[in-house]
C-alpha positions in Angstrom: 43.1 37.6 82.2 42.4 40.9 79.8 44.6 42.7 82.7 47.5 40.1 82.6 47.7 40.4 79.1 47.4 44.6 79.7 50.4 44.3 82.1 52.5 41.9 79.8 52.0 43.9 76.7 53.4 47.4 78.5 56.2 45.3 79.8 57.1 44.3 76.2 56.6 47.5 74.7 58.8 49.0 77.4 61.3 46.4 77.2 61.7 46.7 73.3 61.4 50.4 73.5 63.7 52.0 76.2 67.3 50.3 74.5 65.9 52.5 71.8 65.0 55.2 73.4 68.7 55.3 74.5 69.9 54.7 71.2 68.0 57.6 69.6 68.6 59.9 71.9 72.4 59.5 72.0 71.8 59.7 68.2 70.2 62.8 68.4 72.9 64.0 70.5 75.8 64.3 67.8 74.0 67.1 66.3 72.9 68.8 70.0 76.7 68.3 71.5 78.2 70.1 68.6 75.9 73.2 69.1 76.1 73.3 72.8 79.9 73.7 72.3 80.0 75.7 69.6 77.4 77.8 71.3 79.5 78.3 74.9 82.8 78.6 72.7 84.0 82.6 72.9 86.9 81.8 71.1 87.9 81.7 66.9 87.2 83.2 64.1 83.5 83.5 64.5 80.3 85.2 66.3 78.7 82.5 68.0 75.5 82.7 65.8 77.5 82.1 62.8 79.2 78.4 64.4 75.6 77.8 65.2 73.7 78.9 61.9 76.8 76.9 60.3 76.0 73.6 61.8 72.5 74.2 61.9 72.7 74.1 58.2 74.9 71.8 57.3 72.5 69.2 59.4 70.0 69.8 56.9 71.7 68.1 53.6 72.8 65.6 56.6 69.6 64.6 57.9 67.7 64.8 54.4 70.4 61.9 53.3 70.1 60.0 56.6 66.1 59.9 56.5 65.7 58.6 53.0 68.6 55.9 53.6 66.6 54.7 56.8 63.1 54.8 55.4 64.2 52.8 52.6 65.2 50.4 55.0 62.1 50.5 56.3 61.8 47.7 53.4 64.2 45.4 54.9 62.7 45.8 58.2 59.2 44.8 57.8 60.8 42.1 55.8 62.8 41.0 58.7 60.2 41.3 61.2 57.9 39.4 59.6 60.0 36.6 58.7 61.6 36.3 62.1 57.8 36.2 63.3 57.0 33.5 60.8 60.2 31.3 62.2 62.0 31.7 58.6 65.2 32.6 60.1 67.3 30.9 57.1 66.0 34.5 55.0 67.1 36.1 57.6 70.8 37.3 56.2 69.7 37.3 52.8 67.3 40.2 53.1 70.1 42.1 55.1 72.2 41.9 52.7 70.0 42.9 49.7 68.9 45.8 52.6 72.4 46.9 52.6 73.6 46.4 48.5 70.3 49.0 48.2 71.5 51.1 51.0 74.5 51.6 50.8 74.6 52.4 47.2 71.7 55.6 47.6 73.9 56.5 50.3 77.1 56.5 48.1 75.8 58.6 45.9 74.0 61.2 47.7 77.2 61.8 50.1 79.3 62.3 46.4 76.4 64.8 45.3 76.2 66.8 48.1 80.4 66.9 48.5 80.5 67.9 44.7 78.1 70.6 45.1 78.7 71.9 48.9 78.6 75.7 47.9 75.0 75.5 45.9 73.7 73.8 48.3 74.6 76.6 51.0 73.6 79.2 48.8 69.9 77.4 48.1 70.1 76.8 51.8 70.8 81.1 52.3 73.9 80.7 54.1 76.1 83.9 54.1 79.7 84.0 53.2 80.6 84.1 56.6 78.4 81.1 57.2 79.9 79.4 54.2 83.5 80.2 55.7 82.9 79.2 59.0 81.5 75.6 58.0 83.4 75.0 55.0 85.8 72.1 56.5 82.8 71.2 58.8 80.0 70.2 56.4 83.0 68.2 54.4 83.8 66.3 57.7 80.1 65.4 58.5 79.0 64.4 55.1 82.3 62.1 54.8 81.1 60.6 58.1 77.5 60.7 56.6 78.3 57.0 55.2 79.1 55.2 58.1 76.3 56.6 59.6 74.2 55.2 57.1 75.7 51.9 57.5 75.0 51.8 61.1 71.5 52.9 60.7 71.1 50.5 57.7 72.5 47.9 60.3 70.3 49.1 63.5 67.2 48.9 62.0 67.7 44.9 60.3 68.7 44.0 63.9 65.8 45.8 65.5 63.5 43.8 63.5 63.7 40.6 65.3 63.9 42.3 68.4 67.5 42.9 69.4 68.1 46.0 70.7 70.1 46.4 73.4 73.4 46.4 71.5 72.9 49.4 68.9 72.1 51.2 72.1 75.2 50.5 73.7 77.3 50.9 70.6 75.7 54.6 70.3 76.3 55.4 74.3 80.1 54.6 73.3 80.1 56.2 69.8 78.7 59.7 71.8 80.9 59.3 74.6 83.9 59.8 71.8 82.1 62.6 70.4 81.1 64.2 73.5 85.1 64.2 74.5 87.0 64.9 70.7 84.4 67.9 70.1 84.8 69.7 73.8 88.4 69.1 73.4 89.1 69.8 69.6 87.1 73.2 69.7 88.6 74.4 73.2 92.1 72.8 72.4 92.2 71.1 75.8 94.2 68.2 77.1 96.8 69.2 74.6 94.9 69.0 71.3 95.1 72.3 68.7 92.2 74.4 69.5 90.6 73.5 66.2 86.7 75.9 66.5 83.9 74.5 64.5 86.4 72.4 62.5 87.2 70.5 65.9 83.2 69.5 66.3 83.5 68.2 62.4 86.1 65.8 63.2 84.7 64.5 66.3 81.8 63.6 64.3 83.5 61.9 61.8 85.1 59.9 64.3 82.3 59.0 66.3 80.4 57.8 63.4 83.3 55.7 61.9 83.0 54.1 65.4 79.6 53.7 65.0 79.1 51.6 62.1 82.4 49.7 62.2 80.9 48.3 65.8 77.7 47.2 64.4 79.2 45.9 61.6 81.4 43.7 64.0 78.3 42.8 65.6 76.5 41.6 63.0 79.7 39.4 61.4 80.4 38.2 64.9 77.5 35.2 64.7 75.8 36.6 68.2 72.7 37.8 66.2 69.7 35.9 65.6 70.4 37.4 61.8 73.3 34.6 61.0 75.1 36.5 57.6 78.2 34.9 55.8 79.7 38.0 53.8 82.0 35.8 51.9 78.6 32.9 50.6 74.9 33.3 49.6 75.0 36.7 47.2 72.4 35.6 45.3 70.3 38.5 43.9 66.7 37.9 44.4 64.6 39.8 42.1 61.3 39.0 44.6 63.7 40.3 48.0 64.8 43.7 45.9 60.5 43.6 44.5 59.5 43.5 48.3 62.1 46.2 50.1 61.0 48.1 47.3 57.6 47.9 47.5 57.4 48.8 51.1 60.6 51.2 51.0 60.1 53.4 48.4 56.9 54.9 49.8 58.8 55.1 53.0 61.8 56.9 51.5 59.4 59.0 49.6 57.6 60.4 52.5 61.6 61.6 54.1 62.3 63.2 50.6 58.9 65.1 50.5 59.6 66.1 54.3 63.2 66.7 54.3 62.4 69.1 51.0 59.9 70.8 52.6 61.8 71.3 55.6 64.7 72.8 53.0 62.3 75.0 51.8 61.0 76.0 55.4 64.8 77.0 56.6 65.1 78.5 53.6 62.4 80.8 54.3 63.3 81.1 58.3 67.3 82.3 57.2 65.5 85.3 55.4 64.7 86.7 58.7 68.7 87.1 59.6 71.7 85.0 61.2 70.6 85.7 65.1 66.8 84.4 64.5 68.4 81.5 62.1 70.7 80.3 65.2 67.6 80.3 67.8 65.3 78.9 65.0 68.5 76.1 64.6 68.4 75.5 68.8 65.1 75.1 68.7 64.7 72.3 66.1 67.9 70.6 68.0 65.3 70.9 71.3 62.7 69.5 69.1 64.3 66.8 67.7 65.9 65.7 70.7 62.4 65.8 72.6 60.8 63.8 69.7 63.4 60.4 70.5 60.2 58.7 72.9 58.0 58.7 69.8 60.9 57.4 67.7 61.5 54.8 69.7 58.3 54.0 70.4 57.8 54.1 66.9 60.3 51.3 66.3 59.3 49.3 69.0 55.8 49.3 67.0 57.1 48.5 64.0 58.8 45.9 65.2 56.3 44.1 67.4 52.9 44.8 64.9 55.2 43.2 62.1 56.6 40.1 64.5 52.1 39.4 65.2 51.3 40.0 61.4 54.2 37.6 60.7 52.7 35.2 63.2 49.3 35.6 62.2 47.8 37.6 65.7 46.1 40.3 64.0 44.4 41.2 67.6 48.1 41.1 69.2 49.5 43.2 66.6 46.4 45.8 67.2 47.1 45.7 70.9 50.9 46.4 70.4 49.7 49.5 68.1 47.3 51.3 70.5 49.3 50.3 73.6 52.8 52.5 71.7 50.6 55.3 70.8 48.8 55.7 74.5 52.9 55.7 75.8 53.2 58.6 73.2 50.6 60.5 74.4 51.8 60.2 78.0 55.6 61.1 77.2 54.3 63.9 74.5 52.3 65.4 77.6 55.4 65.4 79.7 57.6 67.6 77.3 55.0 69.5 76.9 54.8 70.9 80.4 58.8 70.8 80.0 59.0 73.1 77.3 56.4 75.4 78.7 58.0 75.4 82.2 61.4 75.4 80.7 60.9 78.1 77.8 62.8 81.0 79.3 65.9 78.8 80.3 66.6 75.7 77.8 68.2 78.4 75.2 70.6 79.2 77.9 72.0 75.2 77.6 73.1 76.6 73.8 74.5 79.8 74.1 74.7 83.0 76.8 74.3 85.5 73.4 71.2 87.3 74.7 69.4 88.0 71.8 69.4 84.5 70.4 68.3 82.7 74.0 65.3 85.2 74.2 64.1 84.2 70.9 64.1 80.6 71.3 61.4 81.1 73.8 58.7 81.7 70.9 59.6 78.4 69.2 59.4 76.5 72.5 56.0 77.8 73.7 54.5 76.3 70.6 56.6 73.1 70.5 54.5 72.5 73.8 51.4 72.7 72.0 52.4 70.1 69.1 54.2 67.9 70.7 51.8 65.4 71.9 50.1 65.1 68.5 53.2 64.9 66.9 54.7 62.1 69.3 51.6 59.8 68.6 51.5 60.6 65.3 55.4 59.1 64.8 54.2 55.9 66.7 51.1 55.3 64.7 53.3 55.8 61.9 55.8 53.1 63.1 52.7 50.9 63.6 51.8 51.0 59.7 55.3 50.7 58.2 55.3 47.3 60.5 52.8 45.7 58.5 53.8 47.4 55.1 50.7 50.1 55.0 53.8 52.8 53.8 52.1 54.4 50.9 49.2 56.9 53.0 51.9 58.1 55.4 53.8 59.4 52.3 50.9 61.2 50.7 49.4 62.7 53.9 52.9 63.7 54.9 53.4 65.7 51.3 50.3 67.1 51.1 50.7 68.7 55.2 54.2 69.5 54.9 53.8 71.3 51.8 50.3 72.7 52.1 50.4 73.4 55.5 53.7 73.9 56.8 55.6 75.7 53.7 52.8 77.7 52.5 51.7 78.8 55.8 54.8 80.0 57.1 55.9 81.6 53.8 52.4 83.5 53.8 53.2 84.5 57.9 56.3 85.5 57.7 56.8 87.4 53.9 53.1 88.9 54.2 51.7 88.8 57.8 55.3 89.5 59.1 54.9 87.7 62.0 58.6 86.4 62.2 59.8 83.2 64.2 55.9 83.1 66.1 54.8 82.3 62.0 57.3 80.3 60.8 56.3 77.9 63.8 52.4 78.8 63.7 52.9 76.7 61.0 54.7 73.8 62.4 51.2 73.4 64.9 49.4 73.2 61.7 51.1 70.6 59.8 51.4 68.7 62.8 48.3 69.0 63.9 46.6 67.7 60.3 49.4 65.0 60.0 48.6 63.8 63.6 45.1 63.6 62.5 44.7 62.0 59.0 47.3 58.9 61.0 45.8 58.1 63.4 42.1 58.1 61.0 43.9 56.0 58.7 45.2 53.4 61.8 41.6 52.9 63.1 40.1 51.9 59.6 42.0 49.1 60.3 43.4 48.4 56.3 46.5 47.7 57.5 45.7 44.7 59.0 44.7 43.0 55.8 48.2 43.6 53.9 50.4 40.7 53.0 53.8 40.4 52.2 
C-alpha cells in the first residue's frame, strides 16, 4: 500500500511539475535567445562582448523587478492553494484580484523608476559608454515590456495554485515562439525586416511579453478556470485578504530584494574585471539560470501541492509531497551537473565564436557543476515552505548567505586574492552551499507544519 501511495505521489508531482518545467524554461529563454543572437551577430555598430555585456546588464534591473513582483505573489498563492484545498472556491477571484491591485501597482512603479533613472542605474551597474550606447533603446524596450510580464506572472502563479498548469505553459511556448522569430529576424534584418542589432532583440521582447500577459489574461476572464473572476462585480477591499498576502508576501518579496541587491552588488564587482570577462560571466548566469528551471518548477509544484494538503488538513500528505520534490531535485541537479562538467569546453560556443570570451566561460561552468545540486534542492525545499506560509526563515537565511558569503567573499577574491572569474564564482559554491544547508535544516524541524492561515 506504502508503495501505491510512493508511485501515485511521483505521478502527481510529475504531472503538476513538467507543464512548469516547460513554462519556466521557455521563460528563461527570452533572456538566453536574445544573447545567443546577439552573440552569433557579426554585424552593427558593436563588438559582440558589448551586445552581450549590454543585455546581460540590463536583465539585472529586469529580473530584480520581476522577482520581487512574483514573491509578493507568493501571498496570493498560498492563499489560493489553500482555499482551493479547503473547497472555498467562492474566495477564489477575490484573492486574485486583491493579488493583482498589489501587484500590479509595485510593478508600476518600479518599471517608472527604473525608466526615469536608466543612466544611474548603468553607471551603478559599471556599464561603459559604449555599453550604455549599445543598450540604450534596448533596456527602454525590455523594461516597457517589464509590465506585462509581471501581469502574466502575477496571473501564472494564482492559476498554479489550484493546480492548473498546463495553459501558462502553452501560452509561454507561443509567447517564445514570437520572440525566437522577431529577435533572429529584427537583428539579422531577414525576411524583409530592417536589420535593427540589439534594438531588434528589445522589440521582440516587448512583443512577446505583450503576448504573454494579454493571453493569460484572456484566460482567466474566459470562465474556463476553476478561479471564476467577474472584473466588472465584487471589488470589495478586504482589509483581512490584503493582512494575509501580506503577511506571507512581504517576507517572500524581501528575500528577492535582499538577493537581487546582492546579486547588483556581485555584477558590480565582476564588471571591474573588463567587458570580455563581464560577457562570459553574463553567458554563464544565462547557463545557470536556464539549468536551474527543474528546481523552479519543482519548486512550484511543491508549493502548490504542500499548500492544497495543509488546506485539506493532511499534514503527512503534505510532508510526503515536500521530500518527494526535493529527492526529484537532487536527481535533476545531478544530471546538469555531469552536463556542465562534460559540456564545459563547448556550451560557451552556443553564445558566441569570440575566443576569448568562450574560453572563459569554462571556469564558471566547472563550478556551477559543483553547486548545482545543492542549489536545485534548496529552490524546492524552499517552494515547500512558502506553500504552507513558513516565508519569513528563507528571507533571513537568504540575506545573511548572499551577503556574507557570496558578496563579501567574492569582493575579498577578486580585489585582494585576485583570483578573477574562478573567485567571483568560488563564492557562488559558498553561498549556495550554506543556503542549501540552513533549508533544508529548517524543513526537517518540521515548524512549518504547525502554521495557519
Amino acid at each position: 500500500m506504502e508503495q501505491s501511495q510512493d508511485r501515485q505521489i511521483s505521478r502527481q508531482v510529475l504531472s503538476l511539475s513538467w507543464p512548469i518545467l516547460l513554462e519556466v524554461t521557455f521563460t528563461s529563454l527570452f533572456g538566453m535567445v536574445n544573447m545567443v543572437v546577439l552573440g552569433q551577430y557579426a554585424g552593427g555598430l558593436y563588438p559582440v562582448d558589448v551586445n552581450v555585456t549590454a543585455v546581460g546588464l540590463s536583465n539585472q534591473p529586469f529580473f530584480f523587478i520581476l522577482a520581487v513582483v512574483q514573491a509578493l505573489g507568493v501571498g496570493g498563492t498560498t492563499l489560493i492553494a489553500r482555499a482551493y484545498g479547503a473547497k472555498e472556491l467562492h474566495r477564489l477571484g477575490r484573492i486574485l484580484k486583491h493579488n493583482l491591485m498589489l501587484g500590479l501597482a509595485l510593478s508600476t512603479f518600479f518599471v517608472a523608476s527604473v525608466l526615469i533613472f536608466q543612466k544611474a542605474m548603468m553607471d551603478f551597474l559599471g556599464a561603459d559608454a559604449l555599453t550604455q550606447e549599445a543598450g540604450l533603446i534596448y533596456y527602454r524596450l525590455v523594461m516597457i515590456g517589464l509590465w506585462f510580464n509581471c501581469l502574466a506572472a502575477l496571473l501564472s502563479s494564482s492559476i498554479r495554485g489550484v493546480g492548473e498548469t498546463q495553459i501558462p505553459m502553452r501560452i509561454n511556448v507561443i509567447a517564445n515562439a514570437i520572440n525566437v522569430t522577431l529577435a533572429f529576424s529584427l537583428v539579422n534584418g531577414y525576411f524583409g525586416l530592417p536589420e535593427l542589432g540589439i534594438t531588434g532583440a528589445g522589440i521582440a521582447t516587448l512583443v512577446a511579453n505583450v503576448c504573454s500577459g494579454l493571453g493569460l489574461l484572456f484566460y482567466i476572464s474566459s470562465g474556463r478556470s476553476a478561479i471564476q473572476v467577474d472584473w466588472f462585480k465584487d471589488w470589495k477591499l478586504e482589509a483581512s485578504t490584503f493582512a494575509a498576502i501580506f503577511r506571507f508576501g512581504i517576507p517572500s518579496a524581501g528575500e528577492q530584494v535582499l538577493l537581487r541587491s546582492s546579486l547588483i552588488l556581485y555584477t558590480k564587482i565582476v564588471a571591474s574585471l573588463g567587458t570580455v570577462v563581464m560577457a562570459a560571466h553574463q553567458i554563464a548566469l544565462n547557463i545557470l539560470s536556464f539549468s536551474i528551471t527543474p528546481g523552479m518548477a519543482l519548486g512550484i509544484a511543491a508549493s502548490t501541492l504542500v499548500g492544497q494538503s495543509m488546506g485539506a488538513g493532511d499534514v503527512a500528505l503534505a510532508d510526503a509531497y515536500g521530500r518527494k520534490t526535493a529527492r526529484f531535485g537532487l536527481y535533476f541537479g545531478l544530471a546538469m551537473s555531469a552536463v556542465f562538467f562534460l559540456g564545459r569546453d563547448v556550451l560557451g560556443q552556443i553564445y558566441t565564436q569570440q575566443a576569448d570570451v568562450v574560453s572563459l566561460v569554462a571556469i564558471p561552468l566547472i563550478c556551477m557543476a559543483i553547486l548545482t545540486p545543492f542549489q536545485l534542492v534548496q529552490l524546492v525545499q524552499v517552494g515547500a515552505l512558502r506553500g504552507v506560509g513558513d516565508t519569513l526563515f528563507p528571507m533571513l537565511s537568504t540575506g545573511f548567505s548572499v551577503f556574507c558569503i557570496r558578496v563579501c567573499l567574492s569582493y575579498i577574491l577578486v580585489n585582494y586574492a585576485n583570483w578573477g572569474l574562478a573567485g567571483a564564482w568560488i563564492a557562488v559554491i559558498g553561498d549556495q552551499t550554506i543556503r542549501s544547508f540552513l533549508i533544508t535544516w529548517r524543513y526537517r524541524q518540521g515548524k512549518w507544519k504547525t502554521i495557519q492561515v
